[in-house]
C-alpha positions as CSV (number, residue, x, y, z in Angstrom):
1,X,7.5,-252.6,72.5
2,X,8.1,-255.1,69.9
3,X,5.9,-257.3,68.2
4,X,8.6,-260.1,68.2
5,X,7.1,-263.3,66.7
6,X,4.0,-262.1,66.3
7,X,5.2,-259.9,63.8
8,X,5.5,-262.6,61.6
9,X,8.3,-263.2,58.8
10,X,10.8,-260.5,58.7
11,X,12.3,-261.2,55.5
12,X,15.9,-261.6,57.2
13,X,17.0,-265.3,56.9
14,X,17.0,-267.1,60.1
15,X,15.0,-264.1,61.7
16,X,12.6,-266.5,63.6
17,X,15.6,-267.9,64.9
18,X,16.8,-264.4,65.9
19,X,13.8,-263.1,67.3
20,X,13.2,-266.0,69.5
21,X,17.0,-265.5,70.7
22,X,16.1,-262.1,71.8
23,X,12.6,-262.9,72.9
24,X,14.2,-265.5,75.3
25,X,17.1,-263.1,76.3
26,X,14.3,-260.5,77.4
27,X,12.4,-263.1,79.2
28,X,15.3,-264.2,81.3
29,X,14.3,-267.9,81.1
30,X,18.3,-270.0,80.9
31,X,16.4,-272.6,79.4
32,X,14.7,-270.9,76.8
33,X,17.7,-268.8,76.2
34,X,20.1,-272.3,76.1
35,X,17.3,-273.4,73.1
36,X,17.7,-270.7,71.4
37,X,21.2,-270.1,71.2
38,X,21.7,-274.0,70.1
39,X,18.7,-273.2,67.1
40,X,20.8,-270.5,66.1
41,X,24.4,-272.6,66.4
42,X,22.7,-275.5,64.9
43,X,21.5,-273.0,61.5
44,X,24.3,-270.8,60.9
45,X,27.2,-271.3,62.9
46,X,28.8,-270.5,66.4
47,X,29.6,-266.9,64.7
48,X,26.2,-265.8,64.3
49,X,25.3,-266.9,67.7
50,X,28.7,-264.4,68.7
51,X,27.0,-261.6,66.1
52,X,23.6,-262.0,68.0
53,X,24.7,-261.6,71.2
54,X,27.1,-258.4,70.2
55,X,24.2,-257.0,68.7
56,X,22.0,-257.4,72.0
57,X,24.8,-256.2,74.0
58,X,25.0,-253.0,71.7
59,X,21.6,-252.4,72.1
60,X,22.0,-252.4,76.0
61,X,25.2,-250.1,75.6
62,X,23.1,-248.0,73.3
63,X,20.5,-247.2,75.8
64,X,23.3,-246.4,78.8
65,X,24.9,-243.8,76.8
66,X,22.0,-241.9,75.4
67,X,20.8,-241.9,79.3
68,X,23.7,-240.7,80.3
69,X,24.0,-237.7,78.3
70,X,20.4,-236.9,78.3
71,X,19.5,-237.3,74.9
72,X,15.7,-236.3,74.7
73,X,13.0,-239.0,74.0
74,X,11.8,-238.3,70.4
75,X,8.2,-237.1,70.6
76,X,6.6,-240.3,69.7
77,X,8.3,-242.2,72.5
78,X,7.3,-239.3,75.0
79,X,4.0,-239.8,74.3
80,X,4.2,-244.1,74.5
81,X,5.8,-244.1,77.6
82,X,3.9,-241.0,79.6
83,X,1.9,-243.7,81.8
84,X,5.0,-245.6,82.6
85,X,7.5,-242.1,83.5
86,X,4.7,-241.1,86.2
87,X,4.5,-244.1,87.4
88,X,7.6,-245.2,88.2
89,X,8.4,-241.2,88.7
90,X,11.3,-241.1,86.2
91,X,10.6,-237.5,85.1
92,X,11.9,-236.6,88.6
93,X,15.0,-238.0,87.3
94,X,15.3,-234.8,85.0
95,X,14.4,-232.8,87.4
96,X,16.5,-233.6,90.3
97,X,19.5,-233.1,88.0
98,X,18.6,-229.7,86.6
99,X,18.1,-228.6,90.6
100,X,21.6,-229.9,91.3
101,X,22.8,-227.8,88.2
């Protein structure tokens, strides 16, 4: 997880601006999200409201395709998200797969 605001000043200008952008695209709140996305329009321009929506996108695209071709969870992230894999029983993902193999 991200700290997001909390985090405090990234050092990137505008970043408050991003982070909120994403913070309210996670959320899933429209009006949050329409706030957000005239902050960023109203600072910078419509084309880095385009950039920060490509580069959420790519993150969503990024996630797909390393799912899809099984790329291992680095050990760090094994270990953050053991509680959440048994519960929701995603390890028998994995499993299900290598028995159809």
């Amino acid at each position: 997880m991200t700290q997001g605001a909390a985090a405090g000043e990234s050092g990137i200008p505008h970043g408050a601006l991003v982070i909120e952008f994403a913070e309210a695209l996670l959320a899933g709140d429209p009006a949050r999200l329409e706030r957000a996305r005239r902050a960023i329009v109203q600072a910078v321009g419509a084309a880095a409201l385009v950039d920060c929506a490509a580069v959420a996108g790519l993150f969503n695209a990024i996630d797909r395709v390393a799912d899809a071709t099984g790329a291992p969870l680095d050990a760090q992230m094994a270990a953050d998200t053991e509680a959440m894999r048994a519960e929701l029983g995603i390890d028998d993902f994995a499993a299900a797969k290598a028995r159809l193999e």
